[in-house]
C-alpha positions in Angstrom: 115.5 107.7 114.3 115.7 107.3 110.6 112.5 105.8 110.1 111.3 109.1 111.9 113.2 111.1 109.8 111.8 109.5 106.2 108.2 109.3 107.2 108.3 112.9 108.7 107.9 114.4 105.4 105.1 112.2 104.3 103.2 112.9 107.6 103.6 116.8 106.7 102.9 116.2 102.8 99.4 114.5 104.0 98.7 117.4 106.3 99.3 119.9 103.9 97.4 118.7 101.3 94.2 117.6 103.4 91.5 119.9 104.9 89.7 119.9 108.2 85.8 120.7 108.7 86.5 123.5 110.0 88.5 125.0 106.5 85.5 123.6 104.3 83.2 125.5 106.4 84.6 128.4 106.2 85.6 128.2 102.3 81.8 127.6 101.2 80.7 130.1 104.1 78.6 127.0 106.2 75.5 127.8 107.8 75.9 125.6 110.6 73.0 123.2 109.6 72.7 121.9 105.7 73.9 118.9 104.3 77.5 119.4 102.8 76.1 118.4 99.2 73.6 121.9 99.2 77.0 123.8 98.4 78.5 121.9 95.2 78.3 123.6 92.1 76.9 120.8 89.7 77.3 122.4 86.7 79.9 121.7 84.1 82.6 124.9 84.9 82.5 123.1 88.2 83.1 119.7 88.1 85.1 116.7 86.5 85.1 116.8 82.5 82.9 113.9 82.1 80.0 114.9 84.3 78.0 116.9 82.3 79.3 116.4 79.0 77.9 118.1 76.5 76.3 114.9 73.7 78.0 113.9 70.5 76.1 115.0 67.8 74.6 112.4 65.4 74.5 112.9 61.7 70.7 112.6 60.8 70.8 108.6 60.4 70.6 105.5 62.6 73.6 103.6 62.9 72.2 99.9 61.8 76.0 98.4 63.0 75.9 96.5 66.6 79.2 97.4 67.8 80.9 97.8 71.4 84.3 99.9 72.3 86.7 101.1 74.6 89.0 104.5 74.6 91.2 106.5 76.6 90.5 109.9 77.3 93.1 112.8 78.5 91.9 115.8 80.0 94.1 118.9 80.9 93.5 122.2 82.4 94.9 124.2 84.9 95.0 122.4 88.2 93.6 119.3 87.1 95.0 116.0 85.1 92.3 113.5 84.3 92.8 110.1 82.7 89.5 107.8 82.3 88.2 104.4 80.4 85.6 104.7 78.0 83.1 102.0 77.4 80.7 102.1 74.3 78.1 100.2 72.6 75.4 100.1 70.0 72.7 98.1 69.4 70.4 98.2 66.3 67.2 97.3 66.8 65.5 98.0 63.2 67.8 98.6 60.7 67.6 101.7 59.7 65.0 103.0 62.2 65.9 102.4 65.6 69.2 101.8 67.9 70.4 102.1 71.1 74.0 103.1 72.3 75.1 103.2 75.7 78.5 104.4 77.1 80.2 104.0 80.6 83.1 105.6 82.5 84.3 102.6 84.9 87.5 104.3 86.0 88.5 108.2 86.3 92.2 108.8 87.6 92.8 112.4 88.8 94.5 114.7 90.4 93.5 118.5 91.3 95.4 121.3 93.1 94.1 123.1 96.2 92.8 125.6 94.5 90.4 123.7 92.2 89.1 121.7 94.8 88.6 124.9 97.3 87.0 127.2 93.8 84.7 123.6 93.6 83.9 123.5 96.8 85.0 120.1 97.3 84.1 117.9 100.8 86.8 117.7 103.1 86.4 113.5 103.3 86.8 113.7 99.9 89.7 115.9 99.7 92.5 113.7 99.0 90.3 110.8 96.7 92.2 109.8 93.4 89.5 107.8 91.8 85.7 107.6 90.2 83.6 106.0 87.9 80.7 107.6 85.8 77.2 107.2 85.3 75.6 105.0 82.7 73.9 107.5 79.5 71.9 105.1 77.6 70.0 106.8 74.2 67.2 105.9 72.0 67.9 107.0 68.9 64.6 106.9 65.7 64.8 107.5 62.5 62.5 110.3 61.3 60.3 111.6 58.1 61.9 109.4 55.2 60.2 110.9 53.0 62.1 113.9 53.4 65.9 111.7 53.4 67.0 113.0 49.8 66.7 116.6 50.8 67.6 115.9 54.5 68.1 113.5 57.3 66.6 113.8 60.4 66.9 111.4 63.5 65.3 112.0 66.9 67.4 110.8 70.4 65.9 110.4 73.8 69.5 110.0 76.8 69.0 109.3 79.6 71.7 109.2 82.8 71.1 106.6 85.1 72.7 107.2 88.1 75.9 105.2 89.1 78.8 107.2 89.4 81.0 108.3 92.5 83.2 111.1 93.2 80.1 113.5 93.9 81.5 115.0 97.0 85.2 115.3 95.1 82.9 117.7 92.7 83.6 114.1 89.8 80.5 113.1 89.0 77.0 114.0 89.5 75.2 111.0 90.6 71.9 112.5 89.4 69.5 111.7 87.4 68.9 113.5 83.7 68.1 113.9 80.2 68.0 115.0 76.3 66.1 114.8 73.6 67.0 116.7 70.4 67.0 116.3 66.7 69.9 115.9 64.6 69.6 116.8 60.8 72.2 116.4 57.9 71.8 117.8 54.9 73.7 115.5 52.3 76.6 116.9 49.6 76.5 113.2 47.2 79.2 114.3 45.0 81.9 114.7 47.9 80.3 112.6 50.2 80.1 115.6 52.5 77.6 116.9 55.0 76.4 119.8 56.9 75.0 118.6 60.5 73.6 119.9 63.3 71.3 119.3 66.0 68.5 120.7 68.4 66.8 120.2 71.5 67.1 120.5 75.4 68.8 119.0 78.1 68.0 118.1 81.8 69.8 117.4 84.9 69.5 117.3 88.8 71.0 120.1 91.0 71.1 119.9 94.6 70.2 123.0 95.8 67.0 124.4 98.0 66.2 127.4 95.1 66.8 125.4 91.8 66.1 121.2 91.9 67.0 120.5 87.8 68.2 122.9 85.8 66.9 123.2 81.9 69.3 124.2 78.8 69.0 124.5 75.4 71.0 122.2 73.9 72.7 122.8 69.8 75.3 122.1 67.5 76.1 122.3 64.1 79.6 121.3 61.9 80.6 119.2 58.9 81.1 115.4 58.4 82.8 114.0 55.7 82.2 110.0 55.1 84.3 108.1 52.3 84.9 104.8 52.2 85.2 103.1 55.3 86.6 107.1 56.7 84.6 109.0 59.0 85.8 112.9 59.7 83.4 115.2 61.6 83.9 118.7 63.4 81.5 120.9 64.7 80.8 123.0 68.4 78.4 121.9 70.2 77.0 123.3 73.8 73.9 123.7 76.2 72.8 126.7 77.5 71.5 126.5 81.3 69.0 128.9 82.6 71.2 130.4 86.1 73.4 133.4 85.1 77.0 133.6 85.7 77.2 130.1 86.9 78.9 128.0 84.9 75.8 126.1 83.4 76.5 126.9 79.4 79.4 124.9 78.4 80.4 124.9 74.7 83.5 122.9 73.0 85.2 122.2 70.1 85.6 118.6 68.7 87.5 117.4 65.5 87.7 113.2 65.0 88.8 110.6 62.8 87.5 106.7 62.5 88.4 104.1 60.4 87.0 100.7 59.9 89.6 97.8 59.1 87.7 94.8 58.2 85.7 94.1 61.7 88.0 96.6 63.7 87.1 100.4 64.0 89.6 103.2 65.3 88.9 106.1 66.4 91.1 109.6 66.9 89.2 112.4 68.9 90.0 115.9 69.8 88.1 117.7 72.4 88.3 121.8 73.3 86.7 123.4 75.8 85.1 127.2 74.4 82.9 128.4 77.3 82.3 126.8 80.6 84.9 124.0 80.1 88.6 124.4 80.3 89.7 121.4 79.7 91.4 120.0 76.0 91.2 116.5 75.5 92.6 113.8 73.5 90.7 110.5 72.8 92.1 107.2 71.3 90.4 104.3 70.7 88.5 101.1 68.9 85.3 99.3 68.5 84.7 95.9 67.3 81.8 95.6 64.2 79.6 92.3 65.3 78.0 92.7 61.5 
């Protein structure tokens, strides 16, 4: 009797936070016949904070350091907590012509209320999953028209997602394949070690609906960095501007950060705020390790 009376509440906690068929149906209005991924919203208002993240921008210059990191990430909005791993690395190529970078989510941690995962359309197997990992964005990033570098920098980057992740159906991840290429420019302030940078270009990605198969944004950003001895500051907004009205497709955030190198040791302080599109704030802490 009094195990019946302890695991009582559990059974009814499970229930009430679980869905049937029958209540996903009818909260994406079904039609009887297509596949259950033709009603998520894969756009960034609609999904996990690292799915469609709008891309760093780069200040103009290849990073010649071979280097590879970890950090932990803290998202918050309303209805959803989200704690993730980070994994980063860099590889130069030609020094001061062309690198490679690569980052990696291996482990999401969430939780979301009923009405997130109801407004995101979220599959009923999937209603009650915890945990996801990402999808692998690896970018080519060339140095362009030296000629020009005392006047201005300018670097072009090809991403690419290559997809691995999980936690589609729990409206996570995207599993889908996409792109970027843009230019990032910097236009250098010697005396204070200060620059203005920004960048330019578009940005691709797989949708999985019958009407739209990829949809196409402009992508943009433009801030300050400041870079003194072994310092690195930047802020600037940065977004991407999807083509399908009033659905969630034009995220544009905030971000302020900090890194230091000791020696061999970097460490890095991030800020993240959501503008348009993206509710979440974020805080970022982390460190890479210089190989040269």
């Amino acid at each position: 009797m009094k195990f019946l009376l302890t695991a009582f509440p559990f059974i009814f906690f499970l229930q009430a936070n679980a869905q049937t068929q029958a209540e996903w149906a009818q909260t994406v209005n079904w039609d009887g016949v297509s596949h259950w991924s033709k009603y998520m919203k894969v756009r960034a208002a609609w999904m996990g904070p690292n799915a469609l993240a709008v891309p760093f921008i780069s200040n103009g210059s290849i990073d010649s350091n071979s280097t590879a990191g970890i950090s932990g990430q803290f998202h918050f909005r309303e209805g959803d907590k989200t704690q993730t791993i980070a994994l980063y690395g860099n590889i130069c190529l030609v020094k001061d012509l062309i690198s490679f970078d690569i980052s990696y989510i291996p482990y999401e941690f969430y939780t979301m209320s009923d009405a997130v995962k109801k407004e995101r359309h979220v599959y009923h197997q999937f209603y009650n999953d915890k945990k996801a990992r990402g999808d692998v964005l690896v970018n080519t990033n060339i140095q362009i028209f030296n000629r020009w570098r005392k006047d201005i920098q300018l670097a072009l980057r090809v991403g690419y997602r290559l997809p691995s992740s999980s936690g589609f159906g729990a409206a996570r991840f995207i599993d889908g394949m996409g792109y970027h290429i843009d230019i990032s420019a910097a236009k250098p302030f010697n005396a204070i070690a200060l620059k203005w940078i920004a960048m330019a270009g578009f940005y691709v990605w797989q949708i999985e609906q019958d009407d739209f198969r990829q949809n196409d944004a402009f992508l943009f950003g433009t801030g300050l960095e400041w870079s003194p001895k072994n310092w690195l500051v930047k802020s600037y907004v940065a977004g991407y501007l999807g083509y399908i009205e009033n659905s969630g497709d034009k995220p544009i955030v905030f971000r302020a950060e900090a890194q230091r190198r000791i020696s061999k040791i970097g460490l890095l302080l991030r800020f993240q705020q959501g503008l348009n599109d993206f509710e979440y704030s974020t805080a970022e802490v982390g460190g890479k390790y210089y190989f040269k």
